[in-house]
DSSP file (Angstrom, degrees, kcal/mol; ACC not computed):
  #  RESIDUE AA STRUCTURE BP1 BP2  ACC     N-H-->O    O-->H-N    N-H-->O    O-->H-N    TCO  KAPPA ALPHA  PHI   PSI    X-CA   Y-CA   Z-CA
    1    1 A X    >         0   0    0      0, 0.0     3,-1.1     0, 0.0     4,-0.4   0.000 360.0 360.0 360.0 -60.5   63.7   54.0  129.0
    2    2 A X  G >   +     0   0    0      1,-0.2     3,-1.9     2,-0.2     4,-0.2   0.827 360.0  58.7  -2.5 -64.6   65.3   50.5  130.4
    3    3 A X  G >  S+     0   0    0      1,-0.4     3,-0.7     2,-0.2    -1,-0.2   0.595  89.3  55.2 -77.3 -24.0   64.0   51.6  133.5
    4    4 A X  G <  S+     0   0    0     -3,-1.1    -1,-0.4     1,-0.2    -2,-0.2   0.640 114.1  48.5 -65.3 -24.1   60.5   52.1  133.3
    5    5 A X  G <  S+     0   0    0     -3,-1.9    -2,-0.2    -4,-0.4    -1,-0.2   0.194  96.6 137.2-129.8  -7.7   60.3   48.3  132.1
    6    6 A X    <   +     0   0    0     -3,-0.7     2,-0.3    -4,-0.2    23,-0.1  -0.507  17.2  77.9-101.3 179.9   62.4   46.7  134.6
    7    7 A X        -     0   0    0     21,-0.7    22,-0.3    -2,-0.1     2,-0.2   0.596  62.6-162.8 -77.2-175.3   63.0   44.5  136.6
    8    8 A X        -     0   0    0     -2,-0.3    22,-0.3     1,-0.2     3,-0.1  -0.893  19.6-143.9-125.7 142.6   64.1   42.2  134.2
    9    9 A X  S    S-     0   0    0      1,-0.4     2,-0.4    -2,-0.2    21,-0.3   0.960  89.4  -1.2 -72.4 -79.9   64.5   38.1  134.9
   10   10 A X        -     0   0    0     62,-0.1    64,-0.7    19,-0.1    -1,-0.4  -0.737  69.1-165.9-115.2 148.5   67.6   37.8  132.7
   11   11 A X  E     -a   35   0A   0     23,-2.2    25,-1.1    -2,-0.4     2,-0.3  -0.733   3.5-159.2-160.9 108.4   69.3   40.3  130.9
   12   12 A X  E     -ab  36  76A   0     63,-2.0    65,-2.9    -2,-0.2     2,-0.7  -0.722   1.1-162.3 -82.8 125.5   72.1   39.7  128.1
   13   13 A X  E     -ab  37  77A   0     23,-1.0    25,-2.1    -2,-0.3     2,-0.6  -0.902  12.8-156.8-112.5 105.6   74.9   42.5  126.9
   14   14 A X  E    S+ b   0  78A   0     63,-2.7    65,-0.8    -2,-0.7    25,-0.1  -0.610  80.3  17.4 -94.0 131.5   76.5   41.6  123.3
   15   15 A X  S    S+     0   0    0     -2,-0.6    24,-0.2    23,-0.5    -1,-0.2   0.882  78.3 175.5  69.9  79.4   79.6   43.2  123.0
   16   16 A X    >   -     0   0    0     22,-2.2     3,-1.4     1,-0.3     4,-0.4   0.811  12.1-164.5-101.5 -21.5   80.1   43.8  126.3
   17   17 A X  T 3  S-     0   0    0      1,-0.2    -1,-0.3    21,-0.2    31,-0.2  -0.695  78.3 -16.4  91.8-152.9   83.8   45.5  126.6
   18   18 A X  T 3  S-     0   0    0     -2,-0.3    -1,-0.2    29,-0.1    33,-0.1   0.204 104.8-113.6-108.4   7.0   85.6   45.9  129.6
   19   19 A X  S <> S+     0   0    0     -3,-1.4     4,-1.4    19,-0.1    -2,-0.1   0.879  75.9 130.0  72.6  43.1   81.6   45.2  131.0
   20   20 A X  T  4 S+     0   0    0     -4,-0.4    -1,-0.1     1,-0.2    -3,-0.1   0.185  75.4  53.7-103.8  31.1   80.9   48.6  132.5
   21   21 A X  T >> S+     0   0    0     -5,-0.2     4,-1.8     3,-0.1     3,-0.8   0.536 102.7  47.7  65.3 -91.4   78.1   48.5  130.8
   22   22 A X  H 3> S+     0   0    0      1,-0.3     4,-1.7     2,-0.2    -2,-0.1   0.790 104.2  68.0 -74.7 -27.8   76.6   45.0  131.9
   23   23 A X  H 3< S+     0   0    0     -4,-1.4    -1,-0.3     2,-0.2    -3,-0.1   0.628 101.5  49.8 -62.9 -15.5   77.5   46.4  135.5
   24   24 A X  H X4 S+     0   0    0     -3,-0.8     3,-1.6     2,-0.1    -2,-0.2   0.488 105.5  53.3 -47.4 -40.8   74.5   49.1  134.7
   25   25 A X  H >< S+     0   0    0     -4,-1.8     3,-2.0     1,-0.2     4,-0.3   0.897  97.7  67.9 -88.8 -18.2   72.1   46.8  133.7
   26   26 A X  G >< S+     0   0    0     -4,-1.7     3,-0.5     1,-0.3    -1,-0.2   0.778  86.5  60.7 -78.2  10.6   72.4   44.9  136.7
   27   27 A X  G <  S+     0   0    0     -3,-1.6    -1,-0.3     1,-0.2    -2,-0.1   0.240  96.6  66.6 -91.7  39.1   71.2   47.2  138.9
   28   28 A X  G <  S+     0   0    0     -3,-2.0   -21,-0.7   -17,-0.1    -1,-0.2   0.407 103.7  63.6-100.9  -8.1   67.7   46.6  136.3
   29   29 A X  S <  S-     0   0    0     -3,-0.5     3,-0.1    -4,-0.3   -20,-0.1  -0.186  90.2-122.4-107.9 173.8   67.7   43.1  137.9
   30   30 A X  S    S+     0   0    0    -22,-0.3     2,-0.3     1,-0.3   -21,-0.1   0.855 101.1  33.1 -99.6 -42.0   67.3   41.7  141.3
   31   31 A X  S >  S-     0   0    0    -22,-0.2     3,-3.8     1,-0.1    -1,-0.3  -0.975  73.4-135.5-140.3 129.5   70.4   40.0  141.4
   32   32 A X  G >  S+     0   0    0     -2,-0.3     3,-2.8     1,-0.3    24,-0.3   0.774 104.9  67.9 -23.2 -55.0   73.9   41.2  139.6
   33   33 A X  G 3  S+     0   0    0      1,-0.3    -1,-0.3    22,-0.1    -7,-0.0   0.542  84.0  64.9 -61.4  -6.7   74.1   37.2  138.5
   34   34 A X  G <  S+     0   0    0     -3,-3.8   -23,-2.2    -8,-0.1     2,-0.3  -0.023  80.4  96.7 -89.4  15.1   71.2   37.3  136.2
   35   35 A X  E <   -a   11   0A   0     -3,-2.8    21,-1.9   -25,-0.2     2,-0.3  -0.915  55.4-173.3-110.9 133.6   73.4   39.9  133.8
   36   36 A X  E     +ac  12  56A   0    -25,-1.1   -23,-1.0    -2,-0.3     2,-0.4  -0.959  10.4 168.4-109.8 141.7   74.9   37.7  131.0
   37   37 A X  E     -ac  13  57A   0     19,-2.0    21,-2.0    -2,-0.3     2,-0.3  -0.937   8.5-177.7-147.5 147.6   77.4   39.6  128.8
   38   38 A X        -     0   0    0    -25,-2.1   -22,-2.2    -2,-0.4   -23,-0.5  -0.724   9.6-171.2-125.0-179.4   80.1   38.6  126.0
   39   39 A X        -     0   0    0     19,-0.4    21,-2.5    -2,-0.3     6,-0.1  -0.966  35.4-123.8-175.7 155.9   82.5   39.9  123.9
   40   40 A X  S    S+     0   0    0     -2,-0.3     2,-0.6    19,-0.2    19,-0.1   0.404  92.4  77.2-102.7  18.6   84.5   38.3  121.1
   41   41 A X    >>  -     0   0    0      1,-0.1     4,-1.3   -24,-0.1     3,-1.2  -0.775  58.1-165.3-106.7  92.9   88.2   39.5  123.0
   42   42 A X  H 3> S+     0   0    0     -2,-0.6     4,-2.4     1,-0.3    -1,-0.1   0.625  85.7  64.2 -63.7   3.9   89.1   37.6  125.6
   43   43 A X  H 3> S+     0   0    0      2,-0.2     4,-1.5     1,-0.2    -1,-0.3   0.834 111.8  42.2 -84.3 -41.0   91.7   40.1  126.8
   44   44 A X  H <> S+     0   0    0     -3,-1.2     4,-1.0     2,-0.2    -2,-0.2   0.642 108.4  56.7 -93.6 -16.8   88.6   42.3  127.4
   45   45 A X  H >X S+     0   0    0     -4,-1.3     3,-1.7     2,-0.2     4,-1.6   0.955 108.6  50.9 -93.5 -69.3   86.5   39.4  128.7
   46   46 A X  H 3< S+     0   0    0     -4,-2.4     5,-0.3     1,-0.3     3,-0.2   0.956 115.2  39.0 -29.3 -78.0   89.5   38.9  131.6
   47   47 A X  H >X S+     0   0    0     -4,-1.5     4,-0.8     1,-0.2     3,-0.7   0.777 110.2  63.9 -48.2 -22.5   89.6   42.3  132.7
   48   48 A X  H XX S+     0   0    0     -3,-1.7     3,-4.0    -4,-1.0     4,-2.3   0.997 109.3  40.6 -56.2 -65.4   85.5   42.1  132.2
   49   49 A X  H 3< S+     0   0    0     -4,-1.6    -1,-0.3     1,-0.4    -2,-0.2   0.061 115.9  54.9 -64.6  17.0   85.4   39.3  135.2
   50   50 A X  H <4 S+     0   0    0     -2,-1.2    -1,-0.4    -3,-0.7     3,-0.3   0.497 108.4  40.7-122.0 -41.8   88.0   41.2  137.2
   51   51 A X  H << S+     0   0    0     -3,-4.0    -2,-0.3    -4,-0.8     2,-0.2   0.561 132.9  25.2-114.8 -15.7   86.3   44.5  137.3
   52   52 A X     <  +     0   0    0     -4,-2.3    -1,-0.3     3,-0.1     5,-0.1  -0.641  62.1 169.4-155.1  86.7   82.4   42.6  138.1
   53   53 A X  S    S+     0   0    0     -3,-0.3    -1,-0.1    -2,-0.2     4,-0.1   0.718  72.5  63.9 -56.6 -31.9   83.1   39.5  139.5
   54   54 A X  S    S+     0   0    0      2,-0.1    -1,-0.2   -31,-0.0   -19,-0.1   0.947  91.0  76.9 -71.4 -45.0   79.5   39.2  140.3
   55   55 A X  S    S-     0   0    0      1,-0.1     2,-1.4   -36,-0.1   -19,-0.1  -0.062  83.3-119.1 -53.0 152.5   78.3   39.2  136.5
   56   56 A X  E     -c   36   0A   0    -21,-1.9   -19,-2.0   -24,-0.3     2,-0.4  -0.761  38.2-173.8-115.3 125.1   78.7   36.2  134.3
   57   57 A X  E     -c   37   0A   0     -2,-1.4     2,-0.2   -21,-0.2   -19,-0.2  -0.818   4.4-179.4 -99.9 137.2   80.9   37.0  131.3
   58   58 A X        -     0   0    0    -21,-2.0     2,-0.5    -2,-0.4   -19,-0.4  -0.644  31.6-118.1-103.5 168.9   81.8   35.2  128.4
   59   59 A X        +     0   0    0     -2,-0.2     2,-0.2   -21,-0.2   -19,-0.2  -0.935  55.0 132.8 -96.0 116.0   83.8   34.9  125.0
   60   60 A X        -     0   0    0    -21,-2.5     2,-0.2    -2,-0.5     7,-0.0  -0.630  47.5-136.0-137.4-162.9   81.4   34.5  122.2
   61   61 A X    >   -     0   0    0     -2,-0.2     3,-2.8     3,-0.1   -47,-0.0  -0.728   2.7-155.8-163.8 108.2   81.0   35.9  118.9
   62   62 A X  T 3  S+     0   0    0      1,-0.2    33,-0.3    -2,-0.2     5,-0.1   0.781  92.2  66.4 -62.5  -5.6   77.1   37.1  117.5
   63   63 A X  T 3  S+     0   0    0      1,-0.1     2,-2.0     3,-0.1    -1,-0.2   0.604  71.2 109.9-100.7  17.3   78.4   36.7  113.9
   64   64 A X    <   -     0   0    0     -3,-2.8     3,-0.5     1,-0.2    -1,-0.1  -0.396  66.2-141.8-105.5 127.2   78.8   33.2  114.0
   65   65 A X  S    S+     0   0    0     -2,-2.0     2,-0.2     1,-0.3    -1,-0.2   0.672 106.7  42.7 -32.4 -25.5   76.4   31.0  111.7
   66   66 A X  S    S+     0   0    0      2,-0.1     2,-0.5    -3,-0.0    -1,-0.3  -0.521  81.1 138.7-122.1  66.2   76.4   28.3  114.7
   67   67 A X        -     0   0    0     -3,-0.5     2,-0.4    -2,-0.2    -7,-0.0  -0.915  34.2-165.1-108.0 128.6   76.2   30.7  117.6
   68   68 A X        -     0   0    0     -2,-0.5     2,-0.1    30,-0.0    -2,-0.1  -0.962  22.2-121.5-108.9 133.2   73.7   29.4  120.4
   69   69 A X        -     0   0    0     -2,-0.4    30,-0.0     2,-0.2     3,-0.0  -0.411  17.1-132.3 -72.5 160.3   72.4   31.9  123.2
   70   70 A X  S    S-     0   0    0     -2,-0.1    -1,-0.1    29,-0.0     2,-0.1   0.929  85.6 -19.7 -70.8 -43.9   73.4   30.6  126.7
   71   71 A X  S    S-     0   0    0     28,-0.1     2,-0.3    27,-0.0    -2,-0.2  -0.324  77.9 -82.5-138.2-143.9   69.7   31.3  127.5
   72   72 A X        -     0   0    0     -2,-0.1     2,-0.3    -3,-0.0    28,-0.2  -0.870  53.4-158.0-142.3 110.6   66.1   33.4  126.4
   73   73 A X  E     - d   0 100A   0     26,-3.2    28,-2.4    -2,-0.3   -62,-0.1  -0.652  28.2-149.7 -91.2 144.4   66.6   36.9  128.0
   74   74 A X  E    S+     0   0A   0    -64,-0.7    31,-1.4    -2,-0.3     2,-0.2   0.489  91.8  44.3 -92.3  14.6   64.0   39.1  128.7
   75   75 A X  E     - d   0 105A   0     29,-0.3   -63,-2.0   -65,-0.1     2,-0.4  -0.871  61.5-178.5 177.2 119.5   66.5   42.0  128.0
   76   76 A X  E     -bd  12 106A   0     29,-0.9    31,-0.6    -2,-0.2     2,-0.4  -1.000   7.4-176.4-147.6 104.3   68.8   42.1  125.1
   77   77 A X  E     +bd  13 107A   0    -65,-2.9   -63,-2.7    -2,-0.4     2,-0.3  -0.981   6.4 174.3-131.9 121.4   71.3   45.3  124.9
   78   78 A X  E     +bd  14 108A   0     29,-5.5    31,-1.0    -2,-0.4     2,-0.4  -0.903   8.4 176.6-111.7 154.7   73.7   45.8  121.9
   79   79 A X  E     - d   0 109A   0    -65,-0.8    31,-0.2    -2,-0.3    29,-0.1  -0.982  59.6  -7.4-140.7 127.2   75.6   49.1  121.9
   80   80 A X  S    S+     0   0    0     29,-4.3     4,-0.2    -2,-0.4    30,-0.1   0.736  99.1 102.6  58.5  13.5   78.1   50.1  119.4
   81   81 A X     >  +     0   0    0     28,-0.2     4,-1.0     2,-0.1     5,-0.2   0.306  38.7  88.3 -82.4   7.2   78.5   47.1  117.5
   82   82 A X  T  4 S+     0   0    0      2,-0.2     4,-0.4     1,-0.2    28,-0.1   0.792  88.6  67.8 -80.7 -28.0   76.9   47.0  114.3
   83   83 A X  T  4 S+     0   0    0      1,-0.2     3,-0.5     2,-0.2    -1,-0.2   0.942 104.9  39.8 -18.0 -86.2   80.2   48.5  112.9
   84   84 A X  T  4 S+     0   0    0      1,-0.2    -1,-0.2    -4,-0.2    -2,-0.2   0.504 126.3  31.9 -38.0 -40.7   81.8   46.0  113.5
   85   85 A X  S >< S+     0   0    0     -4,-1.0     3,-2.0     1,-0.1    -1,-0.2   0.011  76.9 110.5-106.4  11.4   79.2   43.1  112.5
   86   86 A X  T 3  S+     0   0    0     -3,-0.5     3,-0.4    -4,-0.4     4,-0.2   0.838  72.6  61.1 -75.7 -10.0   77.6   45.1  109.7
   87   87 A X  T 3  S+     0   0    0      1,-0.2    -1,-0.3    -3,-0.2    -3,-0.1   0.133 114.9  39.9 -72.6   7.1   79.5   42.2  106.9
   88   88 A X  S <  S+     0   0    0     -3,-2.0     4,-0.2     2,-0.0     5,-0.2  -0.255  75.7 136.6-170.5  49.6   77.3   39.6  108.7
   89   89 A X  S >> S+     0   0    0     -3,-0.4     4,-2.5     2,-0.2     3,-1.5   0.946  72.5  58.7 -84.8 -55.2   73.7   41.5  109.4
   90   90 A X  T 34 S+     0   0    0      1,-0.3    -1,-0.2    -4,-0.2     4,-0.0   0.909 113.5  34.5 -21.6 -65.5   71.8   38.5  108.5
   91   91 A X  T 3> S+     0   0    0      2,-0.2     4,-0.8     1,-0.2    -1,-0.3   0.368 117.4  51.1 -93.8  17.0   73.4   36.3  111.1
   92   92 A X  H <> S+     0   0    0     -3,-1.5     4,-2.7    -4,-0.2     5,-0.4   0.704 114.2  49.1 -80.7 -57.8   73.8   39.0  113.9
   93   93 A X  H  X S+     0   0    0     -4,-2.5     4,-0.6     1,-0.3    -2,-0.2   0.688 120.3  36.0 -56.6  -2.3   69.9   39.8  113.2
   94   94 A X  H  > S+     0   0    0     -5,-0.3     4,-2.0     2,-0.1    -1,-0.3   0.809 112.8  56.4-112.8 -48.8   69.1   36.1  113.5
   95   95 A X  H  X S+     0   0    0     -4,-0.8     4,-0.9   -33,-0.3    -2,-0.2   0.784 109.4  49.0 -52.9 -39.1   71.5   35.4  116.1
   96   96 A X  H  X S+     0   0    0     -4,-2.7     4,-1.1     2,-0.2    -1,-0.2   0.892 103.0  59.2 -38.3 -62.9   69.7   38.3  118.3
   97   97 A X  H  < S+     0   0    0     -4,-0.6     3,-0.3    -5,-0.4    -2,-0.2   0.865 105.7  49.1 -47.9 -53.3   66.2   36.9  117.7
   98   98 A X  H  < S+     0   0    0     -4,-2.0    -1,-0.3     1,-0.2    -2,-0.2   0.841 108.2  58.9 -79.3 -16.5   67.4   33.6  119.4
   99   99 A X  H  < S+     0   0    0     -4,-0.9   -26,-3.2    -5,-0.2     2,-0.4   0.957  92.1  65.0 -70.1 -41.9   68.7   35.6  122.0
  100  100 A X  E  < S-d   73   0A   0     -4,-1.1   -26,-0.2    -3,-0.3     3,-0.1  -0.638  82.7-115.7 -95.9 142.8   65.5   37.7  123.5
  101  101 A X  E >   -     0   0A   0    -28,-2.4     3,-0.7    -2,-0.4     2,-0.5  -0.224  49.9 -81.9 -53.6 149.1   62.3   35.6  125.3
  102  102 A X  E 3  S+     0   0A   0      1,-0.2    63,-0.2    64,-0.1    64,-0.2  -0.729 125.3  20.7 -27.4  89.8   59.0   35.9  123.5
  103  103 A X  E 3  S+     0   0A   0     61,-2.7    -1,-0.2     1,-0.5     2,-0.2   0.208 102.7 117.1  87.2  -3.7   57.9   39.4  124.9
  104  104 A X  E <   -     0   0A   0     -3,-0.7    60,-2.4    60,-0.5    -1,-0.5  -0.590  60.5 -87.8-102.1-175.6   61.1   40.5  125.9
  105  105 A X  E     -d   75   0A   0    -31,-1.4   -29,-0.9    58,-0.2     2,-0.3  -0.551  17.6-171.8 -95.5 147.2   63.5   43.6  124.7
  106  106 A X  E     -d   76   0A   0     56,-0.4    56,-1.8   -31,-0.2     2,-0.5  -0.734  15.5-171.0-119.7 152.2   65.9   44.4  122.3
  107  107 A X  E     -dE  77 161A   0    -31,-0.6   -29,-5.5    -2,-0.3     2,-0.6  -0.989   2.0-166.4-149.7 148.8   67.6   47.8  122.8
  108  108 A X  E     +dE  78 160A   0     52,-1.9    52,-2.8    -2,-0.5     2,-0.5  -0.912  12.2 175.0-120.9 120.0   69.9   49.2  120.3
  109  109 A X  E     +dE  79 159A   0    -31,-1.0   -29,-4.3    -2,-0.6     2,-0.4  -0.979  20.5 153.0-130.7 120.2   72.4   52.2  120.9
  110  110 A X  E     - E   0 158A   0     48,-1.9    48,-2.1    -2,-0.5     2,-0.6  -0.986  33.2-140.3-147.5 150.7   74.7   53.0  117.7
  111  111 A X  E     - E   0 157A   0     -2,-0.4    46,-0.2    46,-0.2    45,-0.1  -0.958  11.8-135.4-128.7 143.1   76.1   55.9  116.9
  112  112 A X  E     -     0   0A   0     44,-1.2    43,-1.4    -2,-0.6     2,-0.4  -0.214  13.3-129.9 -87.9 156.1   76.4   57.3  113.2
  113  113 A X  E     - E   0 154A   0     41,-0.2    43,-0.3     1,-0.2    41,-0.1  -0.775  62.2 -58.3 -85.9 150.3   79.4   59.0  111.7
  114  114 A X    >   -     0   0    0     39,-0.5     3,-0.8    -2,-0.4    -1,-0.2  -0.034  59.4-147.2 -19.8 108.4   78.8   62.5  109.8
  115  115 A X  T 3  S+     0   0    0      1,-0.3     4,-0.1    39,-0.1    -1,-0.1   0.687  93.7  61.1 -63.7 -25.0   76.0   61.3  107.1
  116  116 A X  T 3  S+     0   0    0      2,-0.1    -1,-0.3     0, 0.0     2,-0.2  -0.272  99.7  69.1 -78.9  10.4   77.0   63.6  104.4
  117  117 A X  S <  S-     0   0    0     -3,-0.8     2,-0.3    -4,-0.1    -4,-0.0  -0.555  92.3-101.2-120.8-171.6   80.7   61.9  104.4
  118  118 A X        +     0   0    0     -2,-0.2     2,-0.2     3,-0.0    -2,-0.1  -0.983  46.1 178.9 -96.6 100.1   81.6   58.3  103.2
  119  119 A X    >   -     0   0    0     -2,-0.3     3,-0.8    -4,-0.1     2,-0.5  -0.554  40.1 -89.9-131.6 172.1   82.1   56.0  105.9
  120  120 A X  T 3  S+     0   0    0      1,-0.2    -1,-0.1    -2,-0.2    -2,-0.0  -0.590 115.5  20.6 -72.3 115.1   82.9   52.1  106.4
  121  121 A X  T >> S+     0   0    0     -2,-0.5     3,-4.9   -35,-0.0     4,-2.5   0.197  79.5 119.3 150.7 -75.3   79.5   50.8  106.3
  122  122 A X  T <4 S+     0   0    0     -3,-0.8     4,-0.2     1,-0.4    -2,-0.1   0.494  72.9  56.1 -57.3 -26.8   77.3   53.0  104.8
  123  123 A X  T 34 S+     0   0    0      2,-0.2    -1,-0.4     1,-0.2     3,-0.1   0.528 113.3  42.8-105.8  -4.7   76.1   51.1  102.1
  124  124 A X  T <4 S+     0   0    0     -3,-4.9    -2,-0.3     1,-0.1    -1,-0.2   0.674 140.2  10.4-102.7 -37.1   75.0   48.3  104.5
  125  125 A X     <  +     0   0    0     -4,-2.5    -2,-0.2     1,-0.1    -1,-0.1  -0.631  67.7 176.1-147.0  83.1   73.5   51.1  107.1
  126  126 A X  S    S-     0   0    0     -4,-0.2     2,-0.3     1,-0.2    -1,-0.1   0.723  70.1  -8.0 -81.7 -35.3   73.5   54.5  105.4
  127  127 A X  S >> S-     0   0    0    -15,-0.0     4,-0.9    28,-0.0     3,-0.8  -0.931  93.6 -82.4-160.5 165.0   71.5   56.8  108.7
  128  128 A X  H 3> S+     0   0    0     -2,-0.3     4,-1.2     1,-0.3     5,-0.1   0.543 122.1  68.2 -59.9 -13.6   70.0   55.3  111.7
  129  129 A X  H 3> S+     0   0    0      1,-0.2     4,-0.5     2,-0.1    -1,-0.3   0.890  98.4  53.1 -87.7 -18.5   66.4   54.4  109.6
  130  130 A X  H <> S+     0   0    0     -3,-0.8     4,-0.6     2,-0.2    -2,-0.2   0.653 111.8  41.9 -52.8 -33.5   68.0   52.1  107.7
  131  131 A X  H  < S+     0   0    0     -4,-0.9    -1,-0.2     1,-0.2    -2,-0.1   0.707 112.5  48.2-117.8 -28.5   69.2   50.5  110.5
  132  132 A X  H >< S+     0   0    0     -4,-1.2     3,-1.1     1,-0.1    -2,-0.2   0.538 103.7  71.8 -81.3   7.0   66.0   50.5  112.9
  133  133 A X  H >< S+     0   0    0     -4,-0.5     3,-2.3     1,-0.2    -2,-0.2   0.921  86.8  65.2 -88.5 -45.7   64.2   49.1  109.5
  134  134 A X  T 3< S+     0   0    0     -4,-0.6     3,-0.3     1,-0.3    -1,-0.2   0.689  87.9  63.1  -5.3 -47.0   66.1   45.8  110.1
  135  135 A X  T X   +     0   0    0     -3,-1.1     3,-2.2     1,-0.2    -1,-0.3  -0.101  67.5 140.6-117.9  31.8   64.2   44.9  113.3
  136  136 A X  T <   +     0   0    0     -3,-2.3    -1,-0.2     1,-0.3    -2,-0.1   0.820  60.7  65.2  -1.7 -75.1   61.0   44.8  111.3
  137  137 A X  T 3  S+     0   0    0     -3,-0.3    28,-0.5    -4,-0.1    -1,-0.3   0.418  90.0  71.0 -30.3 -29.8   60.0   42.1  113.1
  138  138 A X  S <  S-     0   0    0     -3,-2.2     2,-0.5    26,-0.1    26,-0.2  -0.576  82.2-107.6-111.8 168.3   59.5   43.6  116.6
  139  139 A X  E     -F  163   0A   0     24,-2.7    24,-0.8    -2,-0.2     2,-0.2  -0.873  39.2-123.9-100.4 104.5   57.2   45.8  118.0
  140  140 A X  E     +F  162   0A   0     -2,-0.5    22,-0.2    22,-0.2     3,-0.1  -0.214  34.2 168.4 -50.8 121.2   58.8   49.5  118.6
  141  141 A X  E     -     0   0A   0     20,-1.5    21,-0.2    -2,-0.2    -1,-0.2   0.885  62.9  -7.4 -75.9 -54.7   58.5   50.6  121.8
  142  142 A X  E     +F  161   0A   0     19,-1.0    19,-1.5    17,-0.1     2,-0.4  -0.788  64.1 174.4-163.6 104.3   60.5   53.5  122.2
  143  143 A X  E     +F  160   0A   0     17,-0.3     2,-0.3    -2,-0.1    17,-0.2  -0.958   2.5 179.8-133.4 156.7   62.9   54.9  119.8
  144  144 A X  E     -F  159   0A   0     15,-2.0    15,-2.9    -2,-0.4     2,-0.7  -0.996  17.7-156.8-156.9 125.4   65.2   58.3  119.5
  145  145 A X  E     -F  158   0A   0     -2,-0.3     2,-0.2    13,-0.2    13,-0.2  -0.818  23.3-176.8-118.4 122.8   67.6   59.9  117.4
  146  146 A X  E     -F  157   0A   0     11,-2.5    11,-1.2    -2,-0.7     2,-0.3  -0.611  15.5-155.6-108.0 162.0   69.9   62.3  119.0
  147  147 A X        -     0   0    0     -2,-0.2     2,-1.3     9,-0.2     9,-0.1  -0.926  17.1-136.6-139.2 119.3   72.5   64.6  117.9
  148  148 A X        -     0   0    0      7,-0.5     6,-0.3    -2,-0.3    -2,-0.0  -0.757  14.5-169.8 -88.5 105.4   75.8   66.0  120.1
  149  149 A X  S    S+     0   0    0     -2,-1.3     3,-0.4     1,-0.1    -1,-0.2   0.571  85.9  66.2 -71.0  -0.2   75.5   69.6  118.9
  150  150 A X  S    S+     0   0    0      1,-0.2     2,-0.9     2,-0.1     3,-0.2   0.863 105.0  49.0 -81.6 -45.0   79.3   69.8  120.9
  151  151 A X    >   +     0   0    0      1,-0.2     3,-3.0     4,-0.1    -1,-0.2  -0.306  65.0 166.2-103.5  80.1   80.4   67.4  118.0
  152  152 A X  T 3  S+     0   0    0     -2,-0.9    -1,-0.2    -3,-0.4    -2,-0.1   0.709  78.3  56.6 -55.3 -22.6   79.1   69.1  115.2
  153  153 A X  T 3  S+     0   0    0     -3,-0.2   -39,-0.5   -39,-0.1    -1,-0.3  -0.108  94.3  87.5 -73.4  19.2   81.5   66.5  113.0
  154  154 A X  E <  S-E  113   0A   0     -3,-3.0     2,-0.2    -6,-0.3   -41,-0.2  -0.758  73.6-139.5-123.6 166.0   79.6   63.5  114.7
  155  155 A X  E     -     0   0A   0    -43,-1.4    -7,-0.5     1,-0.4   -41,-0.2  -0.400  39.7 -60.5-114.0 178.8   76.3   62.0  113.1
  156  156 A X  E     -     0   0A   0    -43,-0.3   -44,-1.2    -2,-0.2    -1,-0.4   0.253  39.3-136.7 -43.0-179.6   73.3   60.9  114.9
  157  157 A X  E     -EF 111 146A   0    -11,-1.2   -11,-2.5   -46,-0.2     2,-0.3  -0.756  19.5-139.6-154.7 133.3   72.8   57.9  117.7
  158  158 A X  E     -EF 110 145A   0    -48,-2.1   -48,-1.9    -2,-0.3     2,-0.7  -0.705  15.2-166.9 -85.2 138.1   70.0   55.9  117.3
  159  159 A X  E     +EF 109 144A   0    -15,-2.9   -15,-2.0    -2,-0.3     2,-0.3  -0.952  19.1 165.0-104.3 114.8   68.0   54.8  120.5
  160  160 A X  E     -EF 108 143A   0    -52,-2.8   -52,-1.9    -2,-0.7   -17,-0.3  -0.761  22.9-169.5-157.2 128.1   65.7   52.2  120.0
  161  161 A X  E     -EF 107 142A   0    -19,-1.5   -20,-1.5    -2,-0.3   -19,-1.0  -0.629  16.1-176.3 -73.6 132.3   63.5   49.5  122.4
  162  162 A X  E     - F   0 140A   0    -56,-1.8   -56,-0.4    -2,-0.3     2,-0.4  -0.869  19.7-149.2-127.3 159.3   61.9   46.8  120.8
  163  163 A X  E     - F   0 139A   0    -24,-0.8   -24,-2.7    -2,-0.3     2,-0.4  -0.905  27.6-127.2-128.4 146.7   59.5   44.1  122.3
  164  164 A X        -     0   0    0    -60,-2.4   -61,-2.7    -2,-0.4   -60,-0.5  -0.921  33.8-114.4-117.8 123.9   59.8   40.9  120.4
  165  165 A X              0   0    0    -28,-0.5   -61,-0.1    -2,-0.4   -28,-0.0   0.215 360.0 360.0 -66.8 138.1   56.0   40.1  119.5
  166  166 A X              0   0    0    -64,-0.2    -1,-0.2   -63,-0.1   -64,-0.1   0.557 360.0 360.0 -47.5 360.0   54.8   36.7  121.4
């Protein structure tokens, strides 16, 4: 889905990990140096800049109330963080917004625990509509929820593309 849309001018990865990751999205780009991606570890941030020297990695942190993007991306991929940020949805979701260009994309990958259980969370993002309901604001593009029938004890993952409306 990424692919159909690219290239992309700039393209930012929050919560980027050990960055193998933001080393996929650059081939969506013309050149590897137009991938920004951060993470709030700098032990993972070293190893990031070690393992894709061409990408430009940072330490940052989306939940914080005076968080500035570096730039305006025209491509904006979180994966697997809302866990983590889900005490501080307000300023992630606000912090996001300042991140993607006027017309550009948001893409969202999270994956759910078993829904029918009680999980850390849940009361903030209870199944994957709850969680695309959030991004109001934008224009869907493309969105998917898929299921690993191999982990019948796993929950959903949400896919979802956004354009954010001019």
């Amino acid at each position: 889905m990424l692919k159909e849309r690219s290239p992309y001018g700039r393209i930012l990865e929050v919560g980027s990990g050990l960055g193998y990751i933001a080393a996929k999205l650059a081939l969506l780009t013309e050149r590897a140096s137009n991938v920004h991606a951060f993470d709030g570890s700098p032990t993972a941030i070293e190893k990031a800049r070690q393992l894709h020297p061409d990408i430009g990695f940072y330490v940052d942190d989306i939940c914080r109330a005076d968080f500035q993007p570096r730039d305006a991306y025209e491509l904006v991929v979180i994966r697997e963080v809302f866990w983590y940020v889900f005490p501080h949805l307000d300023t992630v979701l606000r912090n996001l917004r300042a991140c993607v260009k006027p017309g550009g994309y948001l893409y969202v990958g999270q994956s759910f625990p078993a829904l029918d259980r009680d999980f850390v969370g849940k009361s903030a993002m209870p199944n994957p509509e709850a969680l695309a309901q959030l991004f109001a604001e934008y224009r869907p593009v493309y969105s998917a929820t898929l299921r690993n029938h191999e982990l019948e004890e796993d929950g959903p993952i949400l896919h979802l593309l956004l354009s954010l409306r001019p």
